[in-house]
C-alpha positions as CSV (number, residue, x, y, z in Angstrom):
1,X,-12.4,-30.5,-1.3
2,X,-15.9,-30.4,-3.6
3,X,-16.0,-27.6,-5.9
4,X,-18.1,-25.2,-3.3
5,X,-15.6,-25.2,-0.4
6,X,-12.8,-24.7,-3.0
7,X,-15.1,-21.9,-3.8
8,X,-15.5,-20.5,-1.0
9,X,-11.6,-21.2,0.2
10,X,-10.6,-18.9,-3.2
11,X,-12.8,-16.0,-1.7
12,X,-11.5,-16.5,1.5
13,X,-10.3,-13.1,3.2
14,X,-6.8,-14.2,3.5
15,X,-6.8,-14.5,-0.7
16,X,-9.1,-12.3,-2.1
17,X,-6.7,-9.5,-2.1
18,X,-3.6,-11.7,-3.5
19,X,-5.6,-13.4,-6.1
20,X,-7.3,-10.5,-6.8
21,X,-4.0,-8.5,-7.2
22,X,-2.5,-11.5,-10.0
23,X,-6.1,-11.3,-11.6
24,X,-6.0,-7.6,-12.1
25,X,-2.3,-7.4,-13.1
26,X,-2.7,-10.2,-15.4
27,X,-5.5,-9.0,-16.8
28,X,-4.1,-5.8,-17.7
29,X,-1.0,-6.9,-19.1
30,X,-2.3,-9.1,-21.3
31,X,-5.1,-6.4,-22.5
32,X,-1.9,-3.5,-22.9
33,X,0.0,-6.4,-24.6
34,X,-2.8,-7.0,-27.2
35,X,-3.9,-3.5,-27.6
36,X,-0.1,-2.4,-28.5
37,X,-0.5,-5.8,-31.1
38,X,-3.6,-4.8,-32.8
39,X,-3.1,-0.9,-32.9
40,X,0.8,0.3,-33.3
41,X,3.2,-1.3,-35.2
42,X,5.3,-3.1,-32.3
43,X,7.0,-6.2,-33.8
44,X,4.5,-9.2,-32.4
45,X,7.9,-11.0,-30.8
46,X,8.2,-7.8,-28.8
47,X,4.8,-7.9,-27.4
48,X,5.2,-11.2,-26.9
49,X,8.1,-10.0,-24.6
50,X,6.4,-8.0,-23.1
51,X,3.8,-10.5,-21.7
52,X,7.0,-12.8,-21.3
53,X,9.0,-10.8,-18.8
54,X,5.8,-9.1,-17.2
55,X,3.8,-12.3,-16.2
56,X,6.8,-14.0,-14.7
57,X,6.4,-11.4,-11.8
58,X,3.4,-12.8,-10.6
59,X,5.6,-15.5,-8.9
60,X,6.4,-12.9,-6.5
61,X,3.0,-12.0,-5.4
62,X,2.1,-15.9,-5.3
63,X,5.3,-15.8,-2.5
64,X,4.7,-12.3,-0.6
65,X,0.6,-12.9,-0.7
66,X,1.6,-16.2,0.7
67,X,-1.0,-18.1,-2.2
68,X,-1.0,-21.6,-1.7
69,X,0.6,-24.1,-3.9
70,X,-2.2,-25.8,-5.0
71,X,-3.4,-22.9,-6.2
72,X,-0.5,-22.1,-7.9
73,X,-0.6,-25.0,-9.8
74,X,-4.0,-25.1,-11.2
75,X,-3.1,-21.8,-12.2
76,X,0.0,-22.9,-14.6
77,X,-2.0,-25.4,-16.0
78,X,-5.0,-23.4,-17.3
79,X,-2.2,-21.2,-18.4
80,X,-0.7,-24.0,-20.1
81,X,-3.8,-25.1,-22.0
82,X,-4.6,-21.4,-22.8
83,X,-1.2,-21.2,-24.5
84,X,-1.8,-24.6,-26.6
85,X,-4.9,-23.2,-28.0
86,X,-3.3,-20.0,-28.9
87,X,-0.7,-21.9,-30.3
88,X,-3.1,-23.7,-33.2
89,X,-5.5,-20.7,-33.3
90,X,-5.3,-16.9,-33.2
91,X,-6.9,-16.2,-29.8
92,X,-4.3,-14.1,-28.5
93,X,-1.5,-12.5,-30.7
94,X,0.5,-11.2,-28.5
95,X,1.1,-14.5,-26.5
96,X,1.5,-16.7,-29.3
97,X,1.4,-16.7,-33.1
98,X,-0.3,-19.5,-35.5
99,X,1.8,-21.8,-37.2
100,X,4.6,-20.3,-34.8
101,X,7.2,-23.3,-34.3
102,X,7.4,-23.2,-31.1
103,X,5.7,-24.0,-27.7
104,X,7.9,-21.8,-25.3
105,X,4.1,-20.3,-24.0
106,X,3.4,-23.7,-22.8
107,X,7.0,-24.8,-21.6
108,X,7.1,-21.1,-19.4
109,X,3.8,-22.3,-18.0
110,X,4.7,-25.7,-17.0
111,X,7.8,-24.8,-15.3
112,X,5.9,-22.4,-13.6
113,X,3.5,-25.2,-12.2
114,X,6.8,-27.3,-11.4
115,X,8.4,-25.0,-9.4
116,X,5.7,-23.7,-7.4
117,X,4.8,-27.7,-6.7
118,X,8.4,-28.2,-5.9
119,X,9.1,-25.7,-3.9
120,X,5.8,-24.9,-2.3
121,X,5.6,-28.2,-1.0
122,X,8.7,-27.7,1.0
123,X,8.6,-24.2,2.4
124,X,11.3,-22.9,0.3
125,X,9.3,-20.8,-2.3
126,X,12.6,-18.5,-3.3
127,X,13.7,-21.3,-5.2
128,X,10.9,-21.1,-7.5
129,X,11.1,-17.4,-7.3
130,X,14.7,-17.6,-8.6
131,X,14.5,-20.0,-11.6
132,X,10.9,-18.1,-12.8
133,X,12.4,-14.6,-12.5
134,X,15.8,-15.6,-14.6
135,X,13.9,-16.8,-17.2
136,X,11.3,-13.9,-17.2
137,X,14.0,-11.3,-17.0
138,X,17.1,-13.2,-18.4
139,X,15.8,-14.8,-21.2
140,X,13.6,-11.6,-21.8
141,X,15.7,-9.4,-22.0
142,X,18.4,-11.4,-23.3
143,X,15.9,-11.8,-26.8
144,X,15.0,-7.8,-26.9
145,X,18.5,-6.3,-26.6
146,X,19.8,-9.5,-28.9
147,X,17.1,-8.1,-31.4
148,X,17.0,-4.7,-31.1
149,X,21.4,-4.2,-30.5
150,X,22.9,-7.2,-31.1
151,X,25.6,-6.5,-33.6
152,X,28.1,-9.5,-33.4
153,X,26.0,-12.2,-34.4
154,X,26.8,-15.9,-34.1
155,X,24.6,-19.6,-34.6
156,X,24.9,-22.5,-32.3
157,X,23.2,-25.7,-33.6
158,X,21.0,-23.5,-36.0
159,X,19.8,-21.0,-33.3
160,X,20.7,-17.3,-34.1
161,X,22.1,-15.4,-31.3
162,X,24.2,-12.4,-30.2
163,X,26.9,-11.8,-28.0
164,X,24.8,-8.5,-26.5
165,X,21.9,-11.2,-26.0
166,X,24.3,-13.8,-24.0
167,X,25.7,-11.5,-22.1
168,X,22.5,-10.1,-21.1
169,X,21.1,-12.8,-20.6
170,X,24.7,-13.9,-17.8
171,X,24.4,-10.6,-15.6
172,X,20.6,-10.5,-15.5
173,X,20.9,-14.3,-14.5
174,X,23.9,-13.1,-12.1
175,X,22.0,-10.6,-10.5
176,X,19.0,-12.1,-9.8
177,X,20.4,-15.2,-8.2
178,X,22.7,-12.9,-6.3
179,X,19.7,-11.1,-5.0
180,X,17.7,-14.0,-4.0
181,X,20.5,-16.0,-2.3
182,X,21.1,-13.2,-0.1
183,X,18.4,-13.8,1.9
184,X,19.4,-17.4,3.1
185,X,22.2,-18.2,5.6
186,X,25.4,-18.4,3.3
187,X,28.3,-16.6,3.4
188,X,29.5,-14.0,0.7
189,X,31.8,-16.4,-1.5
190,X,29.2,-19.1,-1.5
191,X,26.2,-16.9,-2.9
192,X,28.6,-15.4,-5.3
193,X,29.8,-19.0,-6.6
194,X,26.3,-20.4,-6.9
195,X,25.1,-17.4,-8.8
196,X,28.0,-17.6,-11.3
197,X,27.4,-21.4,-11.5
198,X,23.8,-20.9,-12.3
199,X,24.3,-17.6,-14.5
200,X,26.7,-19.7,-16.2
201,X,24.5,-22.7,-16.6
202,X,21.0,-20.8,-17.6
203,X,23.1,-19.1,-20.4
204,X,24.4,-22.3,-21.8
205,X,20.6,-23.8,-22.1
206,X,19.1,-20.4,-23.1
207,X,21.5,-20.3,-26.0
208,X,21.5,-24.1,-26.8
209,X,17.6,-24.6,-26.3
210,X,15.6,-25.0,-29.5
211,X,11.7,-25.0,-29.7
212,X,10.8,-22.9,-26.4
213,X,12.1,-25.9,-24.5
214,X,14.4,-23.2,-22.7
215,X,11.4,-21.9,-21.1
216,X,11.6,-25.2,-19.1
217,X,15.5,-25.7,-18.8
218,X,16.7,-22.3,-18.0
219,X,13.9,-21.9,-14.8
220,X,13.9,-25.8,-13.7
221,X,17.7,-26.1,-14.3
222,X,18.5,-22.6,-12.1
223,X,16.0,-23.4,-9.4
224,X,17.5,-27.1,-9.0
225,X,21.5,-26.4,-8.8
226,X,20.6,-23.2,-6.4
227,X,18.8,-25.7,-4.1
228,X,21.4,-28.8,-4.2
229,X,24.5,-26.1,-3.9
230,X,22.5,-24.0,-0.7
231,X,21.7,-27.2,0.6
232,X,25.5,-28.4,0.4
233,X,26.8,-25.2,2.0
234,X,24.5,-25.4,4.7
């Protein structure tokens, strides 16, 4: 498709409001995020939380509006080189930070762009949905009540955590695969042993992850074992 029909396809009644919807919400989280950096006093990792938990939510209006997945993906990866120049330069502070050692902005937008290729491709979009919203909410909030209330502290292979954080990070995991394998065809005891499987698992890598790289394991990692244990059960 030359660049006029893709053109025209983006501006296409059946998108305009969807893609105008993740435009306008994007836009305006990343503006509040970097007008709360520049003018109060808010920590720059909790803005960068901010952006963190709210942008993962555009998965769900990439699923309910129905955007393709080709879209989808073009999307994480001009997200993705967007977060490598913040990363070297100071473009956007409440994203990313210079010098800041590590590329978890670029790792959450690659996933992203994985799991909607994935997943997309095979009509089973809540699998994406699933492994993006655990890491926008688990890992999240896992990192704000870790820094704001976490007061029993412990290091696993140099990375400081809390047990607040983890266990944050386990029931928001918990709950959001809970809520997403309800709607497929599986009985009580199996959605509740897949959810604790992949809780489980996205806290191990969210705690063991070093460099942002958890931005890739906890989302890929929860998307894949919901998919192969559904698909076993069914």
């Amino acid at each position: 498709m030359d660049f006029p029909h893709l053109f025209a396809y983006l501006l296409s009644p059946t998108l305009r409001m969807p893609i105008g919807i993740v435009l306008a919400y994007l836009g305006a989280l990343v503006g509040s995020a970097e007008l709360l950096s520049r003018t109060t006093k808010m920590s720059p990792e909790l803005t960068r939380k901010i952006v963190h938990i709210g942008s993962g939510n555009v998965i769900l209006i990439a699923w309910f509006g129905d955007i393709p997945g080709e879209i989808g993906v073009a999307a994480a990866i001009v997200a993705g080189f967007i977060a490598l120049i913040s990363y070297f330069l100071p473009i956007l502070p409440s994203v990313n930070s210079v010098g800041r050692q590590s590329l978890g902005t670029f790792f959450y937008a690659l996933s992203m762009g994985i799991l909607i290729w994935w997943f997309w491709s095979i009509q089973q979009p809540y699998f994406a949905v699933l492994g993006v919203l655990i890491m926008t909410w688990g890992d999240g909030l896992a990192a704000v009540i870790g820094s704001n209330f976490g007061k029993h502290p412990y290091k696993i292979f140099g990375n400081k955590k809390s047990y607040e954080g983890t266990a944050t990070m386990f029931f928001v995991s918990l709950a959001i695969a809970l809520m997403i394998l309800s709607t497929l065809s599986l009985l009580v005891w199996q959605q509740l042993l897949i959810a604790v499987v992949i809780a489980t698992v996205a806290t191990f890598l969210e705690s063991f992850a070093q460099f942002g790289i958890d931005n890739l394991a906890v989302p890929v990692g929860s998307a894949a074992i919901a998919f192969f244990m559904s698909q076993y059960f069914v």
